[in-house]
C-alpha positions as CSV (number, residue, x, y, z in Angstrom):
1,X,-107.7,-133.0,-21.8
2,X,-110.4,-134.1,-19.5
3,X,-113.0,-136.7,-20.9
4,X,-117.0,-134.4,-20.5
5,X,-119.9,-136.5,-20.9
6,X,-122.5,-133.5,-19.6
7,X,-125.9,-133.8,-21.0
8,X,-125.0,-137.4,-22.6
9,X,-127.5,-140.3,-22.3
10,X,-125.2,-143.2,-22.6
11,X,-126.4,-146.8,-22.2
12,X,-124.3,-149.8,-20.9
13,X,-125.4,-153.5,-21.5
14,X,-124.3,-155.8,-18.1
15,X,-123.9,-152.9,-16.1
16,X,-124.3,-154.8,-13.0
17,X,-121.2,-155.9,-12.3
18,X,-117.5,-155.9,-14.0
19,X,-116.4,-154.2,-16.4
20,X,-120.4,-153.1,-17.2
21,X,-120.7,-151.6,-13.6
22,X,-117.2,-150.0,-14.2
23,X,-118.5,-148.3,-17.2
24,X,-121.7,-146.9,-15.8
25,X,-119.5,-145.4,-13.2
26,X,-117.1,-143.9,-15.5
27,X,-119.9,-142.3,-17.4
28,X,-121.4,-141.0,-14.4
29,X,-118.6,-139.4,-13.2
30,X,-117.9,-137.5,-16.4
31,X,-121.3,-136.1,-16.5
32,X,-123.6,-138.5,-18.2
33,X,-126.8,-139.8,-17.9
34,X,-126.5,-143.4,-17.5
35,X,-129.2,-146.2,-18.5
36,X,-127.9,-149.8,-16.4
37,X,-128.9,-152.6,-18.7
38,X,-128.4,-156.0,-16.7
39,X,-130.4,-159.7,-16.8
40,X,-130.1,-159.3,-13.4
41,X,-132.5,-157.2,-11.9
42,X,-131.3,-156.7,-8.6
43,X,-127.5,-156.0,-9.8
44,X,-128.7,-153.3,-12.3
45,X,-130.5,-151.3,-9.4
46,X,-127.7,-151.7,-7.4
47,X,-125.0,-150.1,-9.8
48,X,-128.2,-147.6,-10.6
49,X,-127.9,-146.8,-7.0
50,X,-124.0,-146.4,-6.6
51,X,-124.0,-144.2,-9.8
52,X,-126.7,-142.1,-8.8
53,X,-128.0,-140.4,-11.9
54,X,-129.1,-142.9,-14.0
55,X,-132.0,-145.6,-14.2
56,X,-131.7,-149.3,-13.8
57,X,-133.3,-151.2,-17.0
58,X,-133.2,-154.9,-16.4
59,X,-133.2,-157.4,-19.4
60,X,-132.0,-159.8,-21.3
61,X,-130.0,-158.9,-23.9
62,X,-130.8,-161.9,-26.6
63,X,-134.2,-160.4,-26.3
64,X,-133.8,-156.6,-26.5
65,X,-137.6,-155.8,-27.7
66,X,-138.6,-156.9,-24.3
67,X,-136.9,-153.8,-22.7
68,X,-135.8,-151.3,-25.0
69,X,-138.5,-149.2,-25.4
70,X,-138.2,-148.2,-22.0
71,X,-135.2,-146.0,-23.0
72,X,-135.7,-142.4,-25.2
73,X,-133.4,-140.2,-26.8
74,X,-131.2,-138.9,-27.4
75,X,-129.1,-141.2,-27.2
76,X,-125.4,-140.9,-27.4
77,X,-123.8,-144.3,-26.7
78,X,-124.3,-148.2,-26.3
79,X,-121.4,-149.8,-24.5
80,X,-122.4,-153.4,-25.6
81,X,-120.6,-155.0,-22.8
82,X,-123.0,-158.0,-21.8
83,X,-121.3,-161.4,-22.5
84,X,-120.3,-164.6,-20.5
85,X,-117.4,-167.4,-20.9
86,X,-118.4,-170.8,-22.7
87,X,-115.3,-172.9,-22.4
88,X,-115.9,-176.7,-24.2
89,X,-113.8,-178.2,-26.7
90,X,-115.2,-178.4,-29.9
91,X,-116.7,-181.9,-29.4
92,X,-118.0,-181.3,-26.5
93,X,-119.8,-178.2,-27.1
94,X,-123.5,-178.3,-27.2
95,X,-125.6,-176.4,-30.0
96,X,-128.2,-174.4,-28.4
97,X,-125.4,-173.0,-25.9
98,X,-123.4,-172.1,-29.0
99,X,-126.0,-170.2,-30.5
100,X,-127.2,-168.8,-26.9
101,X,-123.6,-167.2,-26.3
102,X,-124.1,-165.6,-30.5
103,X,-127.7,-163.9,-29.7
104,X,-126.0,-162.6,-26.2
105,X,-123.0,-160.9,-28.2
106,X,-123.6,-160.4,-32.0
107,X,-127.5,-160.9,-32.5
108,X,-128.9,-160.0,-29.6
109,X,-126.4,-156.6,-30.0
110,X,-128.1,-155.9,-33.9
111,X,-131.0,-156.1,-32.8
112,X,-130.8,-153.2,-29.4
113,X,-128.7,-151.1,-32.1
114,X,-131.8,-151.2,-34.8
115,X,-134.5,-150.4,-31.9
116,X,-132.3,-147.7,-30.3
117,X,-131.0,-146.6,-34.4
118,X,-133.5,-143.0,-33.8
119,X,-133.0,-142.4,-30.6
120,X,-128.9,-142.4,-31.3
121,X,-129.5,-140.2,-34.8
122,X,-131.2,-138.0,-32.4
123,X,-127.8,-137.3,-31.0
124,X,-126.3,-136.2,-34.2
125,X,-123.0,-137.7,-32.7
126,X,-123.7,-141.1,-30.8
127,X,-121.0,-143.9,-30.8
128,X,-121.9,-147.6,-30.2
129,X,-119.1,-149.5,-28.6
130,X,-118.5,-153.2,-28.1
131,X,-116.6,-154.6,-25.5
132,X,-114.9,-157.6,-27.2
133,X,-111.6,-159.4,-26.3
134,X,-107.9,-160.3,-27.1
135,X,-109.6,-164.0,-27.8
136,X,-110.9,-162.5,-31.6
137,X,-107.2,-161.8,-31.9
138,X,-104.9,-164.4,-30.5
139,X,-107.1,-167.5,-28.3
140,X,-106.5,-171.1,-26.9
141,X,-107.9,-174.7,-26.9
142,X,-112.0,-174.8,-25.8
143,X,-112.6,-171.8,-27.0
144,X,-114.0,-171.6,-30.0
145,X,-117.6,-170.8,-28.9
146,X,-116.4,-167.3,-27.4
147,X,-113.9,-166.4,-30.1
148,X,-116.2,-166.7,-32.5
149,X,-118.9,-164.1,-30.8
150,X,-116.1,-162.0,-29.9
151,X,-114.5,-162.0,-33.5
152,X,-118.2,-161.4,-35.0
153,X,-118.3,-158.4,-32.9
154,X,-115.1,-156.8,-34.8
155,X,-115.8,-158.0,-37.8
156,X,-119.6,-156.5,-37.5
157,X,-118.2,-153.1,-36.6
158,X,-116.6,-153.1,-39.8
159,X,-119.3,-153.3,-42.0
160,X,-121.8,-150.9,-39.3
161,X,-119.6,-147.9,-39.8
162,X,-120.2,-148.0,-43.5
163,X,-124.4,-147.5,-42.8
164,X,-124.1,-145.4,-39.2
165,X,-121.1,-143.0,-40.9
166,X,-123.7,-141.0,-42.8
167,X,-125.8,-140.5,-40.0
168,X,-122.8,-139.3,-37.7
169,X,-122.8,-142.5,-35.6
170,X,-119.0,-143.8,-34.8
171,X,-119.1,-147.5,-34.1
172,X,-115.8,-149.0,-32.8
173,X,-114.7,-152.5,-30.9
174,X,-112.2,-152.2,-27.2
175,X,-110.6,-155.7,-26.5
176,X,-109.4,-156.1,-22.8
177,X,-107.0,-158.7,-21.9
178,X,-107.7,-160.8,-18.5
179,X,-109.8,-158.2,-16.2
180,X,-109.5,-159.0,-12.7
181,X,-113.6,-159.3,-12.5
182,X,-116.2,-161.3,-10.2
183,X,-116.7,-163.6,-13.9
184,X,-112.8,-164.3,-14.2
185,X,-112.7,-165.1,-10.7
186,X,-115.1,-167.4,-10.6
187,X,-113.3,-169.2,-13.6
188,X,-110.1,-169.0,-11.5
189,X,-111.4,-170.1,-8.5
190,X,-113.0,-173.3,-10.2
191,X,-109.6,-174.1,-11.0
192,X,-106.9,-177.0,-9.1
193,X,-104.9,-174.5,-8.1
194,X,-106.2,-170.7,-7.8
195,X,-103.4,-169.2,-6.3
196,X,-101.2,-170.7,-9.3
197,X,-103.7,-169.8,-11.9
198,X,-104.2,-166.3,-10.7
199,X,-100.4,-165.7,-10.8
200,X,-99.8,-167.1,-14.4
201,X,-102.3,-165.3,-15.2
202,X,-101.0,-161.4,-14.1
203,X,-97.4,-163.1,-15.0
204,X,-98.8,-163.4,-18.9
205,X,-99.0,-159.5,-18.8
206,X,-95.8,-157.7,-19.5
207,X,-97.0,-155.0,-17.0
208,X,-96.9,-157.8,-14.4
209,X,-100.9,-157.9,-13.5
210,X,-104.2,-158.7,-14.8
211,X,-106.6,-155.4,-16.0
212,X,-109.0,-153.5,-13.6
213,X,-112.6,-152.9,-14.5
214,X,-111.1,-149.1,-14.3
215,X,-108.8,-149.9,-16.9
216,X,-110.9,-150.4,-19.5
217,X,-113.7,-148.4,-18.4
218,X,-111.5,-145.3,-19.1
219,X,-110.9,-146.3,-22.4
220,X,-114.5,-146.8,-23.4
221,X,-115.3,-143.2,-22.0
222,X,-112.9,-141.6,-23.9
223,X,-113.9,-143.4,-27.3
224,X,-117.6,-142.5,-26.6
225,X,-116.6,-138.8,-26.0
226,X,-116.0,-136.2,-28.5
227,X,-112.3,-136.2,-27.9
228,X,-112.5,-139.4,-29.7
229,X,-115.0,-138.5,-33.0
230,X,-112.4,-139.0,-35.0
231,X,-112.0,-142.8,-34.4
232,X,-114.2,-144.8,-36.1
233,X,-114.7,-148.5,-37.3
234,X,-111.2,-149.6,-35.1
235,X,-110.7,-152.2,-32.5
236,X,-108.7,-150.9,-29.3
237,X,-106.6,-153.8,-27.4
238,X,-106.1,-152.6,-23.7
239,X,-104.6,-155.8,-22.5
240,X,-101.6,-154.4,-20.5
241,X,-99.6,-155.9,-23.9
242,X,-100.7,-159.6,-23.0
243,X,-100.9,-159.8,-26.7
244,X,-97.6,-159.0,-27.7
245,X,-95.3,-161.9,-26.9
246,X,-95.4,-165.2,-28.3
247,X,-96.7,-167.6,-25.9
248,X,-95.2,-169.1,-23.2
């Protein structure tokens, strides 16, 4: 079975880089239209650009009504991937970027799928997916901030598919393990030891390495396809089975 996007509108939500960028591609390349939502300006025309058909719509995501009109319908997906790390103990965590990080991931996320609600009915067959994270499942210390966006996300999908069901609209949540991305990197690189840190790291996977963009880009196309209308309200884990062992 080959994953057909042909005469899909689809849009993706930090499409400028990542796993956002990897999704846009994805898309493309099974025959979508693809709309590249990034705060970034620059970065959305340039994934715009690589993926050819498609238009770059830069914005914020905590502040959808500033962009969203710009895109029509039909449309038959969100990939709500846009999202950054917030690492601070409890203590030590300050308030408005608490509440920054939510409106980037849950409100911010409500509110693009209540403008865009008509233009995916006009589908008759959209799916809204939400790029989430092993951290709702199974997290660590000074993390509190992004577990709790990334478990509202799962839990919210819950409760969606209950009002989107009746008007054919799947909603469902894919949580990647560690993706080898420019963000992670970053992270890794600001580390003592990066070379140590990179290699615990891939060693936490059974499979021996950390994700690819690719990786979990081909998941989200095949859940926003029709092979997948059958799969609603769920959360996928592609983490390589980082979440299977105890830790160590």
């Amino acid at each position: 079975m080959r994953v057909d996007l042909s005469g899909r509108s689809i849009l993706v939500t930090g499409g400028g880089s990542g796993i956002g960028a990897a999704c846009c591609l994805q898309m493309a390349e099974a025959g979508a239209f693809v709309w590249v939502n990034d705060r970034d300006a620059a970065a959305a025309g340039r994934t715009a650009d690589l993926v050819g058909f498609s238009k770059a719509v830069p914005g914020d995501v905590a502040r959808p009504h500033e962009w969203a009109h710009q895109i029509h319908g039909p449309l038959h997906g969100i990939v709500n991937n846009a999202g950054y790390d917030l690492s601070s103990p409890v203590g030590g965590t300050d308030m408005d970027a608490f509440e920054q990080l939510q409106r980037v991931m849950v409100t911010g996320p409500f509110a693009l799928l209540q403008l865009l609600l008509p233009a995916l009915e006009q589908a008759e067959g959209a799916c809204v997916v939400f790029i989430s994270s092993v951290h709702a499942l199974a997290t660590e210390p000074a993390t509190s901030a992004y577990a709790a966006a990334k478990g509202g996300q799962i839990s919210m999908v819950r409760s969606l598919i209950q009002d989107l069901g009746p008007k054919r609209i799947r909603a469902v949540n894919v949580s990647p393990g560690y993706v080898d991305t420019p963000l992670l990197g970053k992270w890794i690189d600001s580390t003592e030891d990066p070379a140590a840190t990179r290699s615990h790291a891939s060693g936490l996977h059974p499979l021996g390495r950390m994700g690819r963009p690719d990786d979990i880009a081909r998941a989200v196309a095949f859940l926003i396809s029709p092979l997948a209308e059958f799969i609603n309200g769920t959360n996928l884990v592609v983490d390589g089975g980082l979440t299977a062992h105890l830790y160590r």
